[in-house]
C-alpha positions, 0 to 999 in steps of 0.5 A: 573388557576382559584382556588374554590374561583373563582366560580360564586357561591361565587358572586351570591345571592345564597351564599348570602341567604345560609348565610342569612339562617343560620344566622337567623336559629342561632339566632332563637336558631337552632345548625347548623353542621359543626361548621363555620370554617368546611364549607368549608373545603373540598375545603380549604384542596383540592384545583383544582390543586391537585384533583385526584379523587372526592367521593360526600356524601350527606350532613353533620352528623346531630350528634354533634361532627360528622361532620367535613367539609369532607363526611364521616369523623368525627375527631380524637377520635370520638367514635363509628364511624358513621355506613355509615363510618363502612361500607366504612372501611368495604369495603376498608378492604375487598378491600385492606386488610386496616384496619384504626383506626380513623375516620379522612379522612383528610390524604385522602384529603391531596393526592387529594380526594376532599370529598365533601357534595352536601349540606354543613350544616344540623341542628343538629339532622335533615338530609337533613334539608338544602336540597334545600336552595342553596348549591347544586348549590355550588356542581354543580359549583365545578364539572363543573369548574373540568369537563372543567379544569381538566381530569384524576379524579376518580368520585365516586358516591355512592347513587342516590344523588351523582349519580345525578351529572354525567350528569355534567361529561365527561366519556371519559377522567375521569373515574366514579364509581358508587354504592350504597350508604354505609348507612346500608339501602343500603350497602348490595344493590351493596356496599359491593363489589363494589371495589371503591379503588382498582379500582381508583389506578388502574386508577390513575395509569394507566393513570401515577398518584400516587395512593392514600393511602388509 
């Protein structure tokens, strides 16, 4: 079985001018988020073989010290907590009754939920500043490489962006849930309420894998 290192993308000159990219935005004086050794973290903490369920962001926090290399998580002690972050615990509190007191999602991970940005870096103080430089071909690897290898994988996609990869995913033999985004913009629009967790475990179980504990 073929692991994320495997990916076309990884030999392609895409990865190469993402690298590029950020080299010369570093020497020009540029902060780029996550720090190096976070990049790639998602794939490295999650690989192939272990994913149960899928949760696509969008790209990086923009605010130093946020952004850790897994969507929506921040590392352990960072206080206040990002508000898109709040409202996903704000949702798994009313969904499942769990109330979490760190922001570090890696214990998510670890069971199998693949937190994945579709952009994988951001210069700091800037959102969305490296969409469109390449990494959302990455993403686009990643799901497909899933969607022929792997079935039974909860897809939660929350907001336009992520929801724009369900053209890669096959409905009958995974299951998709879809919202909006949990940013204060649009939480209120369809988020609250939504129920992802408690409807992935349902799945998962369903189906005879364990559920995450989330």
């Amino acid at each position: 079985m073929k692991d994320w290192i495997d990916l076309e993308f990884f030999e392609s000159p895409k990865f190469f001018k993402i690298a590029d990219r950020l080299t010369e935005e570093r020497q020009g004086g540029r902060r780029i988020l996550p720090d190096r050794r976070y990049i790639l973290r998602a794939l490295v903490e999650t690989p192939p073989s272990a994913v149960k369920v899928v949760i696509l962001g969008q790209d990086p926090y923009p605010t130093r010290g946020h952004a850790n290399g897994l969507c929506f998580s921040v590392n352990p002690g960072v206080k206040p907590l990002p508000k898109s972050l709040i409202n996903v615990y704000t949702e798994l509190r009313n969904d499942l009754g769990i109330i979490k007191e760190t922001g570090d999602l890696s214990q998510w991970a670890h069971q199998g939920v693949l937190l994945l940005n579709t952009t994988l870096t951001v210069v700091e103080g800037q959102p969305g500043s490296h969409s469109g430089i390449g990494w959302e071909s990455l993403s686009t690897d990643i799901i497909r490489h899933l969607t022929e290898f792997h079935e039974g994988i909860v897809y939660i996609l929350w907001g336009k962006h992520a929801q724009s990869k369900e053209i890669y995913l096959n409905p009958m033999n995974n299951k998709i849930i879809k919202s909006p985004h949990p940013s204060p913009l649009s939480a209120y629009r369809g988020f609250f309420g939504s129920r992802p967790f408690s409807r992935t475990n349902k799945y998962l179980t369903k189906i005879g894998k364990s559920p995450i504990e989330w």
